[in-house]
N, CA, C and O atoms as a GROMACS GRO file, in nm:
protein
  232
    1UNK      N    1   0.085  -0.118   0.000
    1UNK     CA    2   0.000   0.000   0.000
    1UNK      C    3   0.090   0.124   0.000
    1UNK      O    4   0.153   0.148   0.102
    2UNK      N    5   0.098   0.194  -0.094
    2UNK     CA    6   0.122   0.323  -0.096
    2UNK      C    7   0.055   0.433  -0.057
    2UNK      O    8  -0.066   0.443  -0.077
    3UNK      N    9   0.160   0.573   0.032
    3UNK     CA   10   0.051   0.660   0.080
    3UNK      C   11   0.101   0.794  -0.005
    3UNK      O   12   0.219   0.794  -0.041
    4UNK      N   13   0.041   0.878  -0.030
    4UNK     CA   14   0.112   0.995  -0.086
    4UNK      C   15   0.093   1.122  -0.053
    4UNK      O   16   0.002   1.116   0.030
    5UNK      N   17   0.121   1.225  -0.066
    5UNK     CA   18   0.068   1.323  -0.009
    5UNK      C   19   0.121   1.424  -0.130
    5UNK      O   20   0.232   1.416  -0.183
    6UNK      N   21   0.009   1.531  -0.164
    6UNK     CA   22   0.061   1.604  -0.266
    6UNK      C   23   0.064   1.773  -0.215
    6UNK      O   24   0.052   1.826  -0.104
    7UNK      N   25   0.082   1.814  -0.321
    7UNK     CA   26   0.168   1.976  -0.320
    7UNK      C   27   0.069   1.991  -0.258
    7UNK      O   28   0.112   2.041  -0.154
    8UNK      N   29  -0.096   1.977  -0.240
    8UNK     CA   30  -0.184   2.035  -0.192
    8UNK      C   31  -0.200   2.090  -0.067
    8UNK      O   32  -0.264   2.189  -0.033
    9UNK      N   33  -0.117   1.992   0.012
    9UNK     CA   34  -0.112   1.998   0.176
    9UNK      C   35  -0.099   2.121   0.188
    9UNK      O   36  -0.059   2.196   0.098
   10UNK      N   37  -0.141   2.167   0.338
   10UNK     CA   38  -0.130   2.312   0.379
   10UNK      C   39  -0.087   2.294   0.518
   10UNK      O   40  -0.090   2.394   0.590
   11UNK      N   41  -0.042   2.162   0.577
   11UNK     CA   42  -0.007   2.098   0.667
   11UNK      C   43  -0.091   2.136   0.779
   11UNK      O   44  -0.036   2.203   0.867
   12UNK      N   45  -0.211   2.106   0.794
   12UNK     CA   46  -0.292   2.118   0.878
   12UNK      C   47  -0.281   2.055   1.024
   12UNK      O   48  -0.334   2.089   1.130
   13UNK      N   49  -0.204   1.960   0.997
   13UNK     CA   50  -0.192   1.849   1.129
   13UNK      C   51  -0.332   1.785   1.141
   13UNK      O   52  -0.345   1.740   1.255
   14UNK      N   53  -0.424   1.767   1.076
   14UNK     CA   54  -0.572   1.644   1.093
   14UNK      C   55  -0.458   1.506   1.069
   14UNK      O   56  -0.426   1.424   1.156
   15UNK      N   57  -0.413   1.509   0.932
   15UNK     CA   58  -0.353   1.324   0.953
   15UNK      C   59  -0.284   1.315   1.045
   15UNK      O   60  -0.292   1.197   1.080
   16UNK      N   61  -0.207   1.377   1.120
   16UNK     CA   62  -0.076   1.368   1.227
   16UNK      C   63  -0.194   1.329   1.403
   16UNK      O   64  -0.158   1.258   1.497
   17UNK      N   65  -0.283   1.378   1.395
   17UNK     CA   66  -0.348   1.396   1.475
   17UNK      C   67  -0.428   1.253   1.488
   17UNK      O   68  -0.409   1.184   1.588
   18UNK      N   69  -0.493   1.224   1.416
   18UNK     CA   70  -0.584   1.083   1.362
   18UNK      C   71  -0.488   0.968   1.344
   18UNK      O   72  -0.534   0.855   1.359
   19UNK      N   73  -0.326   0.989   1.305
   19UNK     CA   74  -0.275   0.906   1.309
   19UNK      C   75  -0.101   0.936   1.315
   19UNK      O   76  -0.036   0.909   1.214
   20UNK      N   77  -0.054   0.973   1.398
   20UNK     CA   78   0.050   1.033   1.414
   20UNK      C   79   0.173   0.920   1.418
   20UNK      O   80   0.289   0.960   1.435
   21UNK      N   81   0.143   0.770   1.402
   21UNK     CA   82   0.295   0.661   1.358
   21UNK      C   83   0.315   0.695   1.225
   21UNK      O   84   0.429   0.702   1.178
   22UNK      N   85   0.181   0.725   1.137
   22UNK     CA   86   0.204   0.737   1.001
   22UNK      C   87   0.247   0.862   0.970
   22UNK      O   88   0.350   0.876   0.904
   23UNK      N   89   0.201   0.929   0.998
   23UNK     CA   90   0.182   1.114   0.940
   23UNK      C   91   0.240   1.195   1.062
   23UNK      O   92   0.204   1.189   1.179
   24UNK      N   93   0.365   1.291   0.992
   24UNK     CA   94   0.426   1.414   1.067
   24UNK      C   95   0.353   1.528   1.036
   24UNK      O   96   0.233   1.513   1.011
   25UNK      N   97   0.397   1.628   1.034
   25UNK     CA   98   0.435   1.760   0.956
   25UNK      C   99   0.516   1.839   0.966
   25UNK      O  100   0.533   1.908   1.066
   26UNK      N  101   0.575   1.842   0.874
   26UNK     CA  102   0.685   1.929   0.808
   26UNK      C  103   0.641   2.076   0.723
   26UNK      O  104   0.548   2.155   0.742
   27UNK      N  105   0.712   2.074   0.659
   27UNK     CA  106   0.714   2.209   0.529
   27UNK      C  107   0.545   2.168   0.496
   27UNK      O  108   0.454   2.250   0.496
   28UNK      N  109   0.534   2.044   0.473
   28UNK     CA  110   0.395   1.990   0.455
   28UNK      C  111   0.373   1.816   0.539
   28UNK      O  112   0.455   1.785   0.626
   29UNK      N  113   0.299   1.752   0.516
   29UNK     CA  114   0.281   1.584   0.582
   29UNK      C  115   0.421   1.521   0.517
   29UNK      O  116   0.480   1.555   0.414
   30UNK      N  117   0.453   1.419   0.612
   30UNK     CA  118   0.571   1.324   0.597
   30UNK      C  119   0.508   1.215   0.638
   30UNK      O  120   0.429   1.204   0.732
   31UNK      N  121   0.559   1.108   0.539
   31UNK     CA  122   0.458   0.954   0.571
   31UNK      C  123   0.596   0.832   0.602
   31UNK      O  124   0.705   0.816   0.547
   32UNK      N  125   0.528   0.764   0.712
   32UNK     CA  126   0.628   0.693   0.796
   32UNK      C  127   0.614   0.564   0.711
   32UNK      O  128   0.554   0.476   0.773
   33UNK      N  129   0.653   0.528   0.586
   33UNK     CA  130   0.602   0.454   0.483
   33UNK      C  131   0.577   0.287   0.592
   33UNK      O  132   0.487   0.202   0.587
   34UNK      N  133   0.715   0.299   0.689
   34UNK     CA  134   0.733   0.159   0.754
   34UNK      C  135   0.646   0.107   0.837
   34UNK      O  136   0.658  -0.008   0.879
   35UNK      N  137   0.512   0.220   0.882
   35UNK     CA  138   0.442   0.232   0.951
   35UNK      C  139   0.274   0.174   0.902
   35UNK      O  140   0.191   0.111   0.968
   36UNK      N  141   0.268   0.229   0.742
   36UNK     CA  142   0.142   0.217   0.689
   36UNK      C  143   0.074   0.119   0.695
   36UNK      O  144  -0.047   0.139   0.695
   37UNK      N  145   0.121  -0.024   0.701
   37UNK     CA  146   0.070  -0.163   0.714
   37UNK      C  147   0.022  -0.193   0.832
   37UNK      O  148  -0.052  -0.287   0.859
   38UNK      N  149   0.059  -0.121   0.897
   38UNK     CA  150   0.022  -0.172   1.065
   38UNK      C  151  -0.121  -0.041   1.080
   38UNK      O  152  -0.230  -0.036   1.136
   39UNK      N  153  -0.076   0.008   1.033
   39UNK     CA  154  -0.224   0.118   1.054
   39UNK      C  155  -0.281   0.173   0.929
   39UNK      O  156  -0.274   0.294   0.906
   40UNK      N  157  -0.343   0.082   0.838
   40UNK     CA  158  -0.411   0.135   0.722
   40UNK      C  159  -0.536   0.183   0.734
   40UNK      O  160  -0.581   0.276   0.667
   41UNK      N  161  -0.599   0.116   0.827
   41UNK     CA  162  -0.777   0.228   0.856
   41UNK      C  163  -0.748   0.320   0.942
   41UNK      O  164  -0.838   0.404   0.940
   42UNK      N  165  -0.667   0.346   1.018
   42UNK     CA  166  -0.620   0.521   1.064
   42UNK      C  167  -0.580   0.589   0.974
   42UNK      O  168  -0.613   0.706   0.991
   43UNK      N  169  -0.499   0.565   0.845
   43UNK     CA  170  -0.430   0.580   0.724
   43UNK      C  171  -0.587   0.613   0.641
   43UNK      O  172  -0.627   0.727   0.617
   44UNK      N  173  -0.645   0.515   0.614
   44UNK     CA  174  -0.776   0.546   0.526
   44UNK      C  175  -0.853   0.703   0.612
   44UNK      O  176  -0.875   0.803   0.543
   45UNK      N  177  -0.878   0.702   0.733
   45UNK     CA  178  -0.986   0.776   0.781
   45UNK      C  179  -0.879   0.914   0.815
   45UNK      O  180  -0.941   1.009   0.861
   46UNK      N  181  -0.727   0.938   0.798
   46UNK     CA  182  -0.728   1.034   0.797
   46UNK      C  183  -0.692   1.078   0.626
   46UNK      O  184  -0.668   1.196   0.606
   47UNK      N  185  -0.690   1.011   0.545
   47UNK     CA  186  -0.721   1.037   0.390
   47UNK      C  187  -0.872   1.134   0.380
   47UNK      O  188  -0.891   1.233   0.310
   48UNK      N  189  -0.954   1.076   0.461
   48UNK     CA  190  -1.062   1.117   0.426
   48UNK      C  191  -1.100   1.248   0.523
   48UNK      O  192  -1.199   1.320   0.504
   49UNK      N  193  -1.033   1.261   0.598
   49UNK     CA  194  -1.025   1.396   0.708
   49UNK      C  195  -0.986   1.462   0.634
   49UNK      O  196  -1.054   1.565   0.629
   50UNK      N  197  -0.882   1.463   0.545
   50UNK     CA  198  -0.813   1.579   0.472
   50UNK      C  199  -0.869   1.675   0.423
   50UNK      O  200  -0.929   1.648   0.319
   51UNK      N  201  -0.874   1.818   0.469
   51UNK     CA  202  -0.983   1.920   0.465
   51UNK      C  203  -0.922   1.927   0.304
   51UNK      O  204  -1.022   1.925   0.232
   52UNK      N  205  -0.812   1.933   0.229
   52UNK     CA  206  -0.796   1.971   0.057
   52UNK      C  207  -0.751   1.829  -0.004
   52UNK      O  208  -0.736   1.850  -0.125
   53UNK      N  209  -0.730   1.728   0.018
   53UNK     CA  210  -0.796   1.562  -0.012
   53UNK      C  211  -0.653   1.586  -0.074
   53UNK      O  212  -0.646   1.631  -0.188
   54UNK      N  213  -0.529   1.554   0.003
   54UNK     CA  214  -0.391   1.570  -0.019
   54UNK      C  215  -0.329   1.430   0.003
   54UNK      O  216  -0.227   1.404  -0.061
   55UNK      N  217  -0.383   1.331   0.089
   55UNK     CA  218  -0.327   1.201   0.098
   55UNK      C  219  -0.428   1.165  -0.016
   55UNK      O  220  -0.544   1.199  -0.038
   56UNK      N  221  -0.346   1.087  -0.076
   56UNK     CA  222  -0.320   0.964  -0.166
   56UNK      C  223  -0.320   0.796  -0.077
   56UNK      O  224  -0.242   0.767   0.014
   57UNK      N  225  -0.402   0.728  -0.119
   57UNK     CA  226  -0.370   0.568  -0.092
   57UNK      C  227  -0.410   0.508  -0.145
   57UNK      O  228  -0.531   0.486  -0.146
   58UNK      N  229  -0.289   0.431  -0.246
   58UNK     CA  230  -0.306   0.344  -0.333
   58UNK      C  231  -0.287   0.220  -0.320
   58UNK      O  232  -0.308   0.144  -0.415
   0.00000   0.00000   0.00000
């Protein structure tokens, strides 16, 4: 499973918050790639928190 995060971010901190093993923030979100398997429906539900729909999961 791939996660992505695009230019869109405005680094809100919602994914870091909903799921903070996966998701930092930086300049914008940073994804803990080693992390995503162990938490993919925290991963899904903060995809879908994303107030400008900036995570990617493929």
């Amino acid at each position: 499973m791939a996660v992505t995060i695009s230019d869109s971010c405005i680094a809100c901190g919602a994914c870091e918050s909903i799921c903070s093993d996966v998701f930092s923030i930086e300049d914008k979100a940073v994804v803990n790639e080693a992390a995503v398997a162990d938490n993919i429906d925290s991963v899904k539900e903060a995809a879908d928190a994303c107030p400008v729909g900036a995570i990617e999961v493929e």
